[in-house]
N, C-alpha and C positions, 0 to 999 in steps of 0.2 A: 409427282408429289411423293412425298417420303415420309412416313410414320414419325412422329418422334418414340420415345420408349413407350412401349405399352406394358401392358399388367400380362402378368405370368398367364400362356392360355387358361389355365387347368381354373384358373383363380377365376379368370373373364367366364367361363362357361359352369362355374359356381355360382354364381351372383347371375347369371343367365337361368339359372335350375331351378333358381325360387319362383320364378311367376308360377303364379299358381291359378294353374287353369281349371281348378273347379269352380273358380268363385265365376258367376256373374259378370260384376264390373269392372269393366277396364282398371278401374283406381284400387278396389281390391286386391284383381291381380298380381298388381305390380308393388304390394305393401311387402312384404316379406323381402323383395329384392333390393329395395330403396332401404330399409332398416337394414338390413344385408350389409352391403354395402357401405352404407353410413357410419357404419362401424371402423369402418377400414382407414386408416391413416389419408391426410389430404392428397398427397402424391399419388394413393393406388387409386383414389376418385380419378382424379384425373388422366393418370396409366389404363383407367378403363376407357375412358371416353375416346382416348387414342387408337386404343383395341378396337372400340366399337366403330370409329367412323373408318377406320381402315377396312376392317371387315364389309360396311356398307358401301364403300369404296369400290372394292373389290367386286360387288355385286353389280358396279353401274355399269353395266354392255348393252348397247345395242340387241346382244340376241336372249338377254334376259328380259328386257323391256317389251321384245314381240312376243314372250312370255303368260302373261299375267292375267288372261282372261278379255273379258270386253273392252277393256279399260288400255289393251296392248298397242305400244306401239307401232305403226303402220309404215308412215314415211314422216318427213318436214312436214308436209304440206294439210295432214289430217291432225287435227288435236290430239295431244298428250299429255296428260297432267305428270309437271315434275314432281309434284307433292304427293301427290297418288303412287308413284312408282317407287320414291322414299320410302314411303310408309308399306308398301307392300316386302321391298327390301328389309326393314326393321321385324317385319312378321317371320322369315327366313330366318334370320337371327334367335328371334326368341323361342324360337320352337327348338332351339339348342343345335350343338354341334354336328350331330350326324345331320340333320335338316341341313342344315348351312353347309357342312361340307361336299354332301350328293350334290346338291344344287350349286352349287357353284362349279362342279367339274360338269352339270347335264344344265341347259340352262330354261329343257323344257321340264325340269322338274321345280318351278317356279310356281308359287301358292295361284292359283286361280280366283278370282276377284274376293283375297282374303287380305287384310291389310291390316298392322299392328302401332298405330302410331305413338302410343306411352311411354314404346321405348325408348325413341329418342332422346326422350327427360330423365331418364334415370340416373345418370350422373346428376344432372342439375338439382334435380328434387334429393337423393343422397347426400349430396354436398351443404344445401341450405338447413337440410335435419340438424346435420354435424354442425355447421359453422354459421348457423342464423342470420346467412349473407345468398347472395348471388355467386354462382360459380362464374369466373372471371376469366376462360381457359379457350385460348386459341389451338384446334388440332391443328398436328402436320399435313394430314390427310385432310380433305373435304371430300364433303360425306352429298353433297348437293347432284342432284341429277346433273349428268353432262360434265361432271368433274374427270372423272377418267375419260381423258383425250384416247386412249388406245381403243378402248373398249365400245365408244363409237366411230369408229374407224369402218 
């Protein structure tokens, strides 16, 4: 699978910087980065969510998934939540760049049963601010457990 254009790093790990983890709630959190964001012209919406599922991409291995706490993957044959492992990959992310980039070169440096799932909408929720629609935006990447064929290998 291949990216289409994504958003400038420096811009993706901008709009990554605003969660703001004093607050409490998930929805809180993620207010400052959705306004952020929403701000930005339709195409960098969408240049982000390219960023991002390529970035989550890039996280879906095999030895980042045996990773993750209790919740890690074992073999085929013992359960593993693909949405659990998503959402744990999305937590890597929004703890920002140095986060995401040790862990992706160490893949036991992988959050232990922490998981971020709000991320994943923040294009979406950015986009509906701006344009009082549904974002309507196919990546190049898939972002879905099991998508990187190499990385389970």
């Amino acid at each position: 699978m291949k990216p289409k254009k994504m958003l400038d790093d420096n811009l993706f790990w901008e709009v990554i910087n605003k969660i703001d983890w004093t607050k409490q709630d998930d929805e809180d959190r993620m207010n400052l980065a959705i306004e952020f964001l929403s701000k930005k012209k339709v195409s960098e919406i969408k240049q982000f969510q390219e960023n991002l599922s390529y970035k989550l991409y890039q996280l879906d291995t095999k030895e980042h998934a045996k990773n993750i706490g209790e919740e890690s993957f074992k073999n085929e044959e013992t359960h593993f939540s693909v949405d659990y492992f998503l959402y744990v990959r999305c937590c890597v992310i929004a703890n920002g760049k140095e986060v995401f980039e040790n862990t992706l070169n160490n893949s036991k440096q992988m959050p232990k049963d922490l998981d971020f799932e709000p991320l994943i909408y923040l294009a979406e929720q950015a986009y509906e601010k701006r344009m009082n629609k549904e974002l309507e935006y196919d990546t190049g990447c898939d972002y879905e457990t099991y998508s990187n064929i190499k990385g389970w290998e």
